[in-house]
Structures are given as C-alpha cells and as structure tokens.
C-alpha positions, 0 to 999 in steps of 0.5 A: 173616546177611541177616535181620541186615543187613535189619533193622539196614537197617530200624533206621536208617531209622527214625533216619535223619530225625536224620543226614540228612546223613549222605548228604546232604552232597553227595558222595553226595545232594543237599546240603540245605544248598544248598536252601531250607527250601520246596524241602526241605518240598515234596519231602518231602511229596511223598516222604510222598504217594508222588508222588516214589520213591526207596529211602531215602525210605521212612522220609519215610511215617511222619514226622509233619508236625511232624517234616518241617517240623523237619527242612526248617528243620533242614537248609536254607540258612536252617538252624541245622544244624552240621555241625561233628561230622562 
C-alpha cells in the first residue's frame, strides 16, 4: 500500500505543472493569481536551479523553459487562467 501512495505521489507530480492551482488558490499556497508573470518565472527558475526548496517543487526540475514560461504567463495576474472549473 505505501509503494502505491508513493508512486500515485510520483504520477501527479509529473502532471502537477496543469492544476497549479489546485494548491495555489490561495487557501493552501500562494495564490499565483496575485502575483506577476516576473515574480512567478523568477521563482520558478529559481526552484529549477535549486536556489529556492520546498517538497512539491520537485517537479519545477524537469520543466522545460518553455513550459515555465507557459505557465508564469498562464497563472499571473496578467494571465488568462480561468478558473471557473474549479
């Protein structure tokens, strides 16, 4: 049973950079709807480089610099995120 929590652990973060929202609505994180789309890319770079640490950003490694560029522009205040699905 713990593998199985581990690797379904392992299988959403490799989707998590899509429902960045799901924590970041700001109830449980940051919400990245607040922030800008400089404030966001800067982070997640930094996350990338290993400058910045925190459990759930492992994920941010293996993003490209496409996609993190997506999704600074996704989730930002200056964003087209809509999060009326939610």
């Amino acid at each position: 049973m713990k593998k199985l929590i581990i690797l379904g652990l392992g299988i959403a973060a490799l989707f998590a950079y899509p429902k960045c929202t799901m924590c970041h609505n700001g109830s449980v994180a940051v919400d990245l709807s607040k922030m800008s789309y400089e404030e966001i890319k800067k982070d997640l770079i930094k996350f990338k480089k290993g400058e910045m640490k925190h459990s759930m950003m492992d994920f941010v490694k293996e993003m490209s610099d496409k996609e993190i560029d997506e999704a600074a522009r996704k989730y930002s205040k200056e964003g087209d995120y809509d999060d009326s699905g939610y």
